[in-house]
N, C-alpha and C positions, 0 to 999 in steps of 0.2 A: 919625712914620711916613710914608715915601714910598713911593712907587709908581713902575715904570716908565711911562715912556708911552704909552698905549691901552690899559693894564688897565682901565680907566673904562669903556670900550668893551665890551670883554671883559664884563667883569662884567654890564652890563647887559643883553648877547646870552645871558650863560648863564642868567641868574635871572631877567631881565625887568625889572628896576628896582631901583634905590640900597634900598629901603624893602624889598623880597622876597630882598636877599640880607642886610640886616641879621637877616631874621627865619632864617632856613635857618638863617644860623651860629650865631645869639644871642648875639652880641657885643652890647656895652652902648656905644651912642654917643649923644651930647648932640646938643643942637639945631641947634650949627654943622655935624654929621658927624664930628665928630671921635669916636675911640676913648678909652678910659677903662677904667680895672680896675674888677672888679666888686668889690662892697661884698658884706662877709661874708653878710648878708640874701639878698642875691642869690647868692649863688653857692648856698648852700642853697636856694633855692627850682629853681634848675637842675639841682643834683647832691645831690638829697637823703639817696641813703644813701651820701655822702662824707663823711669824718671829716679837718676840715682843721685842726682845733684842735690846734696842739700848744705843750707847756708852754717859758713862757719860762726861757729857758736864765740858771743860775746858774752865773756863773764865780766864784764864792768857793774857797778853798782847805778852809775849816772854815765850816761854818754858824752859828759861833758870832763869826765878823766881820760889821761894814757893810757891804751891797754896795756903799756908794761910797766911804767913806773906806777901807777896810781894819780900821778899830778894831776895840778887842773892844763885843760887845754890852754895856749895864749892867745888864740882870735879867734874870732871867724872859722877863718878858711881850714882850718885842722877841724879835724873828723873822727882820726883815730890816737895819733899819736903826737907829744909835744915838742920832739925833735927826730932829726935824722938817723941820731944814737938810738933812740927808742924803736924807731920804725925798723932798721937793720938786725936789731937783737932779735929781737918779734919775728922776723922774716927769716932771721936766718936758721930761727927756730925751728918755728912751724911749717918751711918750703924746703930747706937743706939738710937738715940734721935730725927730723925727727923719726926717721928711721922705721919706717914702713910705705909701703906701696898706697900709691892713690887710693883703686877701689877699698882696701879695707879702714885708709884711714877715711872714705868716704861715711862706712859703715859705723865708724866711731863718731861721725857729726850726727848720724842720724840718729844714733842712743845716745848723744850726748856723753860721751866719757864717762858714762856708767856701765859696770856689771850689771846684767840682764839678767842674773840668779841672785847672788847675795842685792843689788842694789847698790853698792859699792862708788861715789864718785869720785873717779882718781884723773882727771886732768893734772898738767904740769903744775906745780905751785913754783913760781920764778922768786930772787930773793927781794923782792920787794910786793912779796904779799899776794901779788896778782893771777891768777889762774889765767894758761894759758892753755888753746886746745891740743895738746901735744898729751897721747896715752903713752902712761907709765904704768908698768904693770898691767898693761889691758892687750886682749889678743881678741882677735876675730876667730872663732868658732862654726867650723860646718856641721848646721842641725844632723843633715844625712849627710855621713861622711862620703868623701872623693871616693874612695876605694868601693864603695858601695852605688855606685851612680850618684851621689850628689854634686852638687854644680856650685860656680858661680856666681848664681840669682842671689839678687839681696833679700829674696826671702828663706833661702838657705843656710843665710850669716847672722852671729848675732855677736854683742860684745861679752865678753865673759873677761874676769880679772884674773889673773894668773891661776890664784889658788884653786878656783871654780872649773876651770879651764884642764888642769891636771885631776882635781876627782873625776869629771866627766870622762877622761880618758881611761884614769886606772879602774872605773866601774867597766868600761871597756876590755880592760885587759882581764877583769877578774871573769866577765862572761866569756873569756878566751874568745874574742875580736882584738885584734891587732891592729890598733891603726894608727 
């Protein structure tokens, strides 16, 4: 996140200090000043009667395949996946490695791993075929940016795909907003 220069200024003429405009906005920043997404704990303790949970998205054709190889299930008692292999890849996917924070990969279940401008659906394609919910290419987007008082709220996020995500900023830079 950049800033232009003497919003530093700014900032402190309007709030009075780095510390009373963290608090006014309640944005969550670490020890160096830096900004950080909030952690699902915290955002509930900000927006308590906000419902941000939503269900991870099944791109299976029939619920009766692996979500990650495509097979068919072998009983009964399997639900998701047809062996152990499958269940750890998947998991180790989508819980370990998929390389963004909770709330906004929240934001990505709730648009479903599509851009919210072009329309774009970019979920992981794994090498057997399977779409799994893991954004590639996809970023979470403040409608009204941080620097501007925007927050947060899930109604202040949307998913944008890279490409979408960089013109809405450089339209930003050309109206000389820095953000």
């Amino acid at each position: 996140m950049s800033m232009k220069k003497g919003v530093k200024g700014e900032r402190s003429f309007l709030y009075g200090s780095k510390k009373r405009y963290k608090e006014v906005n309640k944005m969550p920043y670490n020890k160096r000043g830096y900004r950080y997404w909030l952690s699902l704990g915290e955002y509930r303790k900000l927006y308590p009667n906000d419902f941000i949970f939503y269900p991870v998205p099944d791109y299976r054709k029939d619920s009766s395949i692996c979500k990650w190889c495509g097979r068919p299930l072998k009983n009964k008692r399997q639900s998701s996946f047809c062996s152990k292999d499958c269940r750890l890849s998947f998991k180790d996917l989508t819980v370990w490695h998929r390389g963004i924070a909770p709330l906004p990969y929240r934001i990505l279940f709730r648009d479903n791993f599509t851009c919210q401008d072009c329309g774009r659906f970019l979920a992981y394609r794994n090498q057997y075929g399977m779409y799994i919910p893991v954004g590639v290419d996809l970023e979470v987007h403040h409608i009204i940016p941080v620097c501007e008082g925007g927050t947060d709220h899930q109604n202040n996020l949307k998913t944008l795909c890279r490409e979408c995500h960089f013109k809405k900023h450089s339209i930003n830079l050309v109206k000389g907003v820095l953000l």
